[in-house]
mmCIF file of the N, C-alpha and C atoms, coordinates in Angstrom:
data_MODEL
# 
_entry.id   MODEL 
# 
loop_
_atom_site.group_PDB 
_atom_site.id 
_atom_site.type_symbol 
_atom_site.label_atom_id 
_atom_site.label_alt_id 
_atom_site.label_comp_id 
_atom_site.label_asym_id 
_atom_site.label_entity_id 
_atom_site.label_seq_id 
_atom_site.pdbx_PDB_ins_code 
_atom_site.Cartn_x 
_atom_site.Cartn_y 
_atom_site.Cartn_z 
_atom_site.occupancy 
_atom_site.B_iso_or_equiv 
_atom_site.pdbx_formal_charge 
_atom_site.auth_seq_id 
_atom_site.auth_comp_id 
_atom_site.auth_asym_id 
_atom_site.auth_atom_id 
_atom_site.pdbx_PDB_model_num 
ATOM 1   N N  . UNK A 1 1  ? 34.187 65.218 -48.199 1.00 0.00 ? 1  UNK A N  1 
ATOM 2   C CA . UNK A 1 1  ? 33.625 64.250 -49.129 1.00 0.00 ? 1  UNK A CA 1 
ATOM 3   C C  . UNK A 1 1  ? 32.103 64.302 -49.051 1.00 0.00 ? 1  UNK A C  1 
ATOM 4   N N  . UNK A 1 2  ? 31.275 64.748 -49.659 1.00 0.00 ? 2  UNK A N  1 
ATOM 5   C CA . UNK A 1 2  ? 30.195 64.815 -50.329 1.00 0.00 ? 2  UNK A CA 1 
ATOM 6   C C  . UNK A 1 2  ? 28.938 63.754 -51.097 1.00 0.00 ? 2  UNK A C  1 
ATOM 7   N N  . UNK A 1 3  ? 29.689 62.771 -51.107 1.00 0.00 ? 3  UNK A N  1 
ATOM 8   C CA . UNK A 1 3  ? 28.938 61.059 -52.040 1.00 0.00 ? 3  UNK A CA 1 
ATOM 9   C C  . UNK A 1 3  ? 27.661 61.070 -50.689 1.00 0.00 ? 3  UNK A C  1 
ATOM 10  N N  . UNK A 1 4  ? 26.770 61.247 -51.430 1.00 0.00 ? 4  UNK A N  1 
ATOM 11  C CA . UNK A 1 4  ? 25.710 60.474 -51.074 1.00 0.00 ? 4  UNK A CA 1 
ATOM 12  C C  . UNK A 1 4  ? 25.656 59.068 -50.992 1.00 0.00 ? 4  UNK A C  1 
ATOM 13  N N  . UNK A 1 5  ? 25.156 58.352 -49.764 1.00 0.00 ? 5  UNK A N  1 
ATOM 14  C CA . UNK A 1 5  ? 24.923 56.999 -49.708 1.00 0.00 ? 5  UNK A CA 1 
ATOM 15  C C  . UNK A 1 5  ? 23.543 56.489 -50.327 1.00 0.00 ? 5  UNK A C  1 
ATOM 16  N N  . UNK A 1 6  ? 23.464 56.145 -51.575 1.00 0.00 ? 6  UNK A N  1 
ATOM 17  C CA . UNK A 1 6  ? 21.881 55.825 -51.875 1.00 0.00 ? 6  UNK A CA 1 
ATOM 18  C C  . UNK A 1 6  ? 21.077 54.924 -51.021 1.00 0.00 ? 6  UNK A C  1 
ATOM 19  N N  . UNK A 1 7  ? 19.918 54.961 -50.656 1.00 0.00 ? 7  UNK A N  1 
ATOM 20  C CA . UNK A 1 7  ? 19.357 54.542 -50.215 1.00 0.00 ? 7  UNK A CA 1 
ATOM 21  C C  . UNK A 1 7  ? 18.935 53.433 -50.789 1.00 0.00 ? 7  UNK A C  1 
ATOM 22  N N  . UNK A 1 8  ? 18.489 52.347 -49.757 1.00 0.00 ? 8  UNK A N  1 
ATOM 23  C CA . UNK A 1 8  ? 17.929 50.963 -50.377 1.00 0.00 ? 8  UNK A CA 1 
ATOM 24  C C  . UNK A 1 8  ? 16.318 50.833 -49.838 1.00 0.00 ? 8  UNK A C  1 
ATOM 25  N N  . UNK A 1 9  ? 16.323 49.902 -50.952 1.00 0.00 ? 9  UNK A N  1 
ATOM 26  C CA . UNK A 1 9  ? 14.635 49.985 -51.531 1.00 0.00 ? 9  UNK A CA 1 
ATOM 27  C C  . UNK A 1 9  ? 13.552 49.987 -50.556 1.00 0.00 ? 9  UNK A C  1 
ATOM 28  N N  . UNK A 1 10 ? 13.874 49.761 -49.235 1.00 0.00 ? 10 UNK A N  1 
ATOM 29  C CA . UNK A 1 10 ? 12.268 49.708 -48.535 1.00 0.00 ? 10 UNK A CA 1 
ATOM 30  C C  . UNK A 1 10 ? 12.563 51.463 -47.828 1.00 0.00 ? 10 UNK A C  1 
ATOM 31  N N  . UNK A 1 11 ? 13.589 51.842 -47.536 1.00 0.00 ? 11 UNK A N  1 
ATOM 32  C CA . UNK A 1 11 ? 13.690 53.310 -46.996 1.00 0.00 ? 11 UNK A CA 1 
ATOM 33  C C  . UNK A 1 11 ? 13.040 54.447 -48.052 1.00 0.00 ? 11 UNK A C  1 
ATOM 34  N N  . UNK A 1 12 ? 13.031 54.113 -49.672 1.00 0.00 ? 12 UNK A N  1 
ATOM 35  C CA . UNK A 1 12 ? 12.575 54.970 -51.015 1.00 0.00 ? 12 UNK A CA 1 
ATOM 36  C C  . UNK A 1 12 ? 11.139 54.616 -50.659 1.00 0.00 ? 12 UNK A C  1 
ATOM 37  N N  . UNK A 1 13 ? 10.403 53.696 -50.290 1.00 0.00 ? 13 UNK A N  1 
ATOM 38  C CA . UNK A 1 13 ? 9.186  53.436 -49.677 1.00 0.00 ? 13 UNK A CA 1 
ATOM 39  C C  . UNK A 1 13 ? 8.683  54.110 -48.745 1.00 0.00 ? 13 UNK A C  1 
ATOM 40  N N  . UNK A 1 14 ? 9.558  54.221 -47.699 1.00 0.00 ? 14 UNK A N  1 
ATOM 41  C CA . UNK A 1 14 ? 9.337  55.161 -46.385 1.00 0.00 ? 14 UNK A CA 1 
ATOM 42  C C  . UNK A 1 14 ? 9.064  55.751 -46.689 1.00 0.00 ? 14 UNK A C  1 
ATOM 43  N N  . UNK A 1 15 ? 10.205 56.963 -47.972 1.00 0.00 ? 15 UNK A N  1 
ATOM 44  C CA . UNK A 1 15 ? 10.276 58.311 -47.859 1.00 0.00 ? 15 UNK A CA 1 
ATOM 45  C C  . UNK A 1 15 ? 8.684  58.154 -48.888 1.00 0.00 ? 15 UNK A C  1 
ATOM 46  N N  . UNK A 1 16 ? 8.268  57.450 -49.413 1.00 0.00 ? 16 UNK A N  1 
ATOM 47  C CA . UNK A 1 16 ? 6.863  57.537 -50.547 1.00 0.00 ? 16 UNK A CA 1 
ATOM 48  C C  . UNK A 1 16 ? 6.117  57.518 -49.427 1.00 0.00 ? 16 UNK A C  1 
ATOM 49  N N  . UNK A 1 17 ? 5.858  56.690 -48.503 1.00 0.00 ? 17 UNK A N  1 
ATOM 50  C CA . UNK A 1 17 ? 4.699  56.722 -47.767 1.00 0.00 ? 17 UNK A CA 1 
ATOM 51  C C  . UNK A 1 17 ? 4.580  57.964 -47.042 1.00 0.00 ? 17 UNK A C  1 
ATOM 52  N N  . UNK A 1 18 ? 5.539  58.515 -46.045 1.00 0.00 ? 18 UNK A N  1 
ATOM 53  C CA . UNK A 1 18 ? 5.787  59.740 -45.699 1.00 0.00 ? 18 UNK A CA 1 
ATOM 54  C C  . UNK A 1 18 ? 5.357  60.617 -46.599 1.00 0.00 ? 18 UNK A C  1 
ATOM 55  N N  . UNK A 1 19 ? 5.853  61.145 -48.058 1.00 0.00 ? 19 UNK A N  1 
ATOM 56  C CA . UNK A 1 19 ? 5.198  62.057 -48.674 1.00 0.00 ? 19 UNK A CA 1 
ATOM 57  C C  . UNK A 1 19 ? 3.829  62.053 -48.878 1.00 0.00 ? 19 UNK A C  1 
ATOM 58  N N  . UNK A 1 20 ? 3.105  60.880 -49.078 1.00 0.00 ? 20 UNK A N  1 
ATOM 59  C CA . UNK A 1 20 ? 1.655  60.207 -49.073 1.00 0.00 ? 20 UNK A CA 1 
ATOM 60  C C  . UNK A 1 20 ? 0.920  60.918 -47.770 1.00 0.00 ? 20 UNK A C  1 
ATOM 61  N N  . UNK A 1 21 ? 1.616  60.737 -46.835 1.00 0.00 ? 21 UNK A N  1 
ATOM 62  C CA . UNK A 1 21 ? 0.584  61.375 -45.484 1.00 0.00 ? 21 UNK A CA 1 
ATOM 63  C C  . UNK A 1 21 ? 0.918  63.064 -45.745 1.00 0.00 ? 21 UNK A C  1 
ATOM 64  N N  . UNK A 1 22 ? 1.770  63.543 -45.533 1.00 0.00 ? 22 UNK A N  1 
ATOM 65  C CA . UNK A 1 22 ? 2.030  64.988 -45.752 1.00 0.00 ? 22 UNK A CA 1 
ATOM 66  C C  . UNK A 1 22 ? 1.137  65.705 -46.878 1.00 0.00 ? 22 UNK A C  1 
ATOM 67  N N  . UNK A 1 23 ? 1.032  64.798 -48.201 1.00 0.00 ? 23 UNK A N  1 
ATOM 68  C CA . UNK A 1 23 ? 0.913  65.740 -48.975 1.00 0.00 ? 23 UNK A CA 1 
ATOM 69  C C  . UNK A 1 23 ? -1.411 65.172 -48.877 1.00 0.00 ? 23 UNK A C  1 
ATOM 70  N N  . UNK A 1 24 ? -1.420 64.193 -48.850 1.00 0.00 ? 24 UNK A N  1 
ATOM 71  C CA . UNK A 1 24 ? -2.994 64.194 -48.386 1.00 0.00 ? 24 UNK A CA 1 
ATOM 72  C C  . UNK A 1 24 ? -3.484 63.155 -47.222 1.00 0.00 ? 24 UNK A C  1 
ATOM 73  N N  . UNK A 1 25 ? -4.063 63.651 -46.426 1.00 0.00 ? 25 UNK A N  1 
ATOM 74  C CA . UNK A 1 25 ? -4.860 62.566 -45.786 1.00 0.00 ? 25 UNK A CA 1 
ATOM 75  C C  . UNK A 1 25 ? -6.082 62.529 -45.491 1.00 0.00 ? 25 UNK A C  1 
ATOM 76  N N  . UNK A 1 26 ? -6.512 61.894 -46.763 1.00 0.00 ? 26 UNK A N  1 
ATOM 77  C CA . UNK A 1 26 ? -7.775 61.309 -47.145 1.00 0.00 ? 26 UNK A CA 1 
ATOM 78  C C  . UNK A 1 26 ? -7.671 59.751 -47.160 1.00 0.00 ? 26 UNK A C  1 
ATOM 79  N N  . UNK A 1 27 ? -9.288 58.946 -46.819 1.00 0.00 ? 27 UNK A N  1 
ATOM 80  C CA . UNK A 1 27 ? -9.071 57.758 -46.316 1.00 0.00 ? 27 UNK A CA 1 
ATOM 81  C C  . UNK A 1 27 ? -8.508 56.741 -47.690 1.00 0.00 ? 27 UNK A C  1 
ATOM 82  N N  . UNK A 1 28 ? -8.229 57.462 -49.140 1.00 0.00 ? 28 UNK A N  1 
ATOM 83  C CA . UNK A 1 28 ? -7.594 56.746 -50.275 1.00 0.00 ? 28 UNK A CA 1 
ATOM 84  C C  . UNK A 1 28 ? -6.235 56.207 -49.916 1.00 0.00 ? 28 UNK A C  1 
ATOM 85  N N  . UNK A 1 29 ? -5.122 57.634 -49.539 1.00 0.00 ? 29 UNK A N  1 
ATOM 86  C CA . UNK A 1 29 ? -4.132 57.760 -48.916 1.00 0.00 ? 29 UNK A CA 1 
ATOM 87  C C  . UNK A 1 29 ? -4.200 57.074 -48.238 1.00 0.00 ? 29 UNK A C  1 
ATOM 88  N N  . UNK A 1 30 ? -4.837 56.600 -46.648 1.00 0.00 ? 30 UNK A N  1 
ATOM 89  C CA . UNK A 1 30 ? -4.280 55.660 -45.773 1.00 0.00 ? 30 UNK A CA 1 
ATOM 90  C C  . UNK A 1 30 ? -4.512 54.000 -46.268 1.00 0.00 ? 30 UNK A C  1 
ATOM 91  N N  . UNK A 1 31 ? -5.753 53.803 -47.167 1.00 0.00 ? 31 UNK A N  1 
ATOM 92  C CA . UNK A 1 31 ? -5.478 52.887 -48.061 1.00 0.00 ? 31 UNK A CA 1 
ATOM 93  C C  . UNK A 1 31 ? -4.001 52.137 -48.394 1.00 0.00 ? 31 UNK A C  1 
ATOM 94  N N  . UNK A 1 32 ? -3.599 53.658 -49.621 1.00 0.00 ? 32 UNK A N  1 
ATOM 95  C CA . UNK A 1 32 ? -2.493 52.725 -50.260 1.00 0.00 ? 32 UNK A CA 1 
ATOM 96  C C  . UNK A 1 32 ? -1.406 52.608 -49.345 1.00 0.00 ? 32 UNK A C  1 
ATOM 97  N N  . UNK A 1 33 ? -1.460 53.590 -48.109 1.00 0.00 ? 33 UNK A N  1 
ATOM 98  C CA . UNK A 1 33 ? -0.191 53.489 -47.414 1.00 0.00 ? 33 UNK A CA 1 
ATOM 99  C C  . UNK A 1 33 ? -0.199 52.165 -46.714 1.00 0.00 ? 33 UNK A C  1 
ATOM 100 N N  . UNK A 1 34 ? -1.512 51.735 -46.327 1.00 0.00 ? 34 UNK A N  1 
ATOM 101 C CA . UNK A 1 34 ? -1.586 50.536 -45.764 1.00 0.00 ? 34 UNK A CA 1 
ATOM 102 C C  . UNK A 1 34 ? -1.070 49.603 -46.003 1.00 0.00 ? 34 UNK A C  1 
ATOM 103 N N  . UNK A 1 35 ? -1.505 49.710 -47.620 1.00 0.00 ? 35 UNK A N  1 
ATOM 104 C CA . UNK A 1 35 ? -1.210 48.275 -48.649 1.00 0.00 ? 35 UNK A CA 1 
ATOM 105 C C  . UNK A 1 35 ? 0.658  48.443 -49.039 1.00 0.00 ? 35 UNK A C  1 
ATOM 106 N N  . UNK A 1 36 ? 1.211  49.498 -48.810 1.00 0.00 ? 36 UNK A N  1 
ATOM 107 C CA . UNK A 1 36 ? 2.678  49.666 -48.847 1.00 0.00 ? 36 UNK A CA 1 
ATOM 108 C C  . UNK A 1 36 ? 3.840  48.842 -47.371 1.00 0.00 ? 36 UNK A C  1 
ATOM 109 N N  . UNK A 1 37 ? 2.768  49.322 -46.609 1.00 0.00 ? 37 UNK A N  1 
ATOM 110 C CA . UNK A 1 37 ? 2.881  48.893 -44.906 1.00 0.00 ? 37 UNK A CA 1 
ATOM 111 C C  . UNK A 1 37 ? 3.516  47.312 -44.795 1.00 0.00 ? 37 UNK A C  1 
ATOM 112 N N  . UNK A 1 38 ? 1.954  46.823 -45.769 1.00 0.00 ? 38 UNK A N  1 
ATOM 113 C CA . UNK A 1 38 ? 2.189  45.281 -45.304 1.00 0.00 ? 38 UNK A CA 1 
ATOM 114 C C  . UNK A 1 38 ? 3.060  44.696 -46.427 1.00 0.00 ? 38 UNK A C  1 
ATOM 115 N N  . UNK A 1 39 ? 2.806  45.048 -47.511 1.00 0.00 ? 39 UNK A N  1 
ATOM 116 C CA . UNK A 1 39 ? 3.997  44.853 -48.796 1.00 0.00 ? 39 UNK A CA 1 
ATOM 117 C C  . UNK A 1 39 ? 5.422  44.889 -48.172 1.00 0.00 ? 39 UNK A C  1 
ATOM 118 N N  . UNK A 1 40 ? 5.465  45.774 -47.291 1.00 0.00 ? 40 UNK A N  1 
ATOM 119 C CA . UNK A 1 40 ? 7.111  46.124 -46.313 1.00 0.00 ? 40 UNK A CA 1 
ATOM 120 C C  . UNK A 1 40 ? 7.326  44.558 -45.245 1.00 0.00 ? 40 UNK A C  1 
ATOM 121 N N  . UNK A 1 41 ? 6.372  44.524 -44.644 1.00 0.00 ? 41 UNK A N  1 
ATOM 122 C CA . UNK A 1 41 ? 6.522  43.686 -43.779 1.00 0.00 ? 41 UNK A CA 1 
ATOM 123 C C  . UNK A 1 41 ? 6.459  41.642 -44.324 1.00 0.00 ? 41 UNK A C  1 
ATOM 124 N N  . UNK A 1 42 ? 5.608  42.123 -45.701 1.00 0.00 ? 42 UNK A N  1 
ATOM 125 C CA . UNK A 1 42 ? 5.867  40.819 -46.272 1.00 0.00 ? 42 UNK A CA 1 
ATOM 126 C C  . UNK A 1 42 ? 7.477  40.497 -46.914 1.00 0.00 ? 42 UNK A C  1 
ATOM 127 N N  . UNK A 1 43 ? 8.480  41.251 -47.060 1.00 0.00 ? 43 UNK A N  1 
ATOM 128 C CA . UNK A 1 43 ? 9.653  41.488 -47.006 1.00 0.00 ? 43 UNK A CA 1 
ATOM 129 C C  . UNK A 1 43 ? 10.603 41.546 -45.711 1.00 0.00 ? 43 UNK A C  1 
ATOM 130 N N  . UNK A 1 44 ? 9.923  41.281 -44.637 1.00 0.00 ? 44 UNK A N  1 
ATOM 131 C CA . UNK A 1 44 ? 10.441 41.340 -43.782 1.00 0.00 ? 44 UNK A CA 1 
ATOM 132 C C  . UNK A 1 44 ? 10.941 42.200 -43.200 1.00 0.00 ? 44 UNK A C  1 
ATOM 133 N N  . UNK A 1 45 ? 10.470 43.611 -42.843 1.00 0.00 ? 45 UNK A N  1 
ATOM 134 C CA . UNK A 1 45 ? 11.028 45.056 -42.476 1.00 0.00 ? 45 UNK A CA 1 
ATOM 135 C C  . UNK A 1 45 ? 10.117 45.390 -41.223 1.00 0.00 ? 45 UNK A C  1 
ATOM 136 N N  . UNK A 1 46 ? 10.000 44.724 -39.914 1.00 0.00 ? 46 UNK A N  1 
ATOM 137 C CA . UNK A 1 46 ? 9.455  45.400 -39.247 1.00 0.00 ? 46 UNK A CA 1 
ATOM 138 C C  . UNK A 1 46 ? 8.799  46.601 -38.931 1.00 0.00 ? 46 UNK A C  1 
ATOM 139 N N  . UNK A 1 47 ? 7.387  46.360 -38.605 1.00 0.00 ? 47 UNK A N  1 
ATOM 140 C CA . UNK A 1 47 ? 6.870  47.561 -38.539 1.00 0.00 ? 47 UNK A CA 1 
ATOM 141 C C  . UNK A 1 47 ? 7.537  48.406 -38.056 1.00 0.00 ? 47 UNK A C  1 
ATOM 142 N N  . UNK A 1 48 ? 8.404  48.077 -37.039 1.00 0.00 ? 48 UNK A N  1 
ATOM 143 C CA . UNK A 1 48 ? 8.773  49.211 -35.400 1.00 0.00 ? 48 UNK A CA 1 
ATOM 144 C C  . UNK A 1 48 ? 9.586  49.766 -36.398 1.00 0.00 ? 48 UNK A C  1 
ATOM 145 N N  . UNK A 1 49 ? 10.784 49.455 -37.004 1.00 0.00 ? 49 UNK A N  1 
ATOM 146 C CA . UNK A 1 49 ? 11.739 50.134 -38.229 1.00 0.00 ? 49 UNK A CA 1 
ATOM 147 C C  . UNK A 1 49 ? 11.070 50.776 -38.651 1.00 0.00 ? 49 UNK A C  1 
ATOM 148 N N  . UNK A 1 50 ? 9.965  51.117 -39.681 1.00 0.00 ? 50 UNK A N  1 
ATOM 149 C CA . UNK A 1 50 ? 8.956  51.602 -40.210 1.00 0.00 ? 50 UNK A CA 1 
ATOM 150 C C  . UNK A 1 50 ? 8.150  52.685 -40.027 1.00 0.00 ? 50 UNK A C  1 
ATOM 151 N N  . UNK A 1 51 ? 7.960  52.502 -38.550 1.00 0.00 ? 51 UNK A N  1 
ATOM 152 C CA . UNK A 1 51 ? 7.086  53.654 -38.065 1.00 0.00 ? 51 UNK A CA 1 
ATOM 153 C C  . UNK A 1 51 ? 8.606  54.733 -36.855 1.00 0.00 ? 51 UNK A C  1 
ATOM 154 N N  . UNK A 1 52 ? 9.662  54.317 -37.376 1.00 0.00 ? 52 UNK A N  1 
ATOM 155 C CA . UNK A 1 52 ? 10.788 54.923 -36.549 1.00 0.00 ? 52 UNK A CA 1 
ATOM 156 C C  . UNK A 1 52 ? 11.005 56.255 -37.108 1.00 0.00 ? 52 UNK A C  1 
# 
């Protein structure tokens, strides 16, 4: 069986912020990743989850 489990909405974040550092890191990039960071945590998603 093959079904992908879709992912839920703060992990599609992860995987954005993750591509964000990989693909540049310039101090714009750690900007918005920042502002994604705390957007996560104002939702309640622990950093430690986050940076796992």
């Amino acid at each position: 069986d093959n079904t992908e489990i879709p992912k839920i909405d703060w992990e599609q974040v992860v995987d954005e912020i993750v591509n964000k550092i990989v693909k540049s890191q310039a101090v714009e990039t750690l900007t918005t990743i920042r502002q994604k960071i705390y957007e996560l945590q104002s939702h309640c998603i622990p950093p430690s989850l986050v940076l796992k």
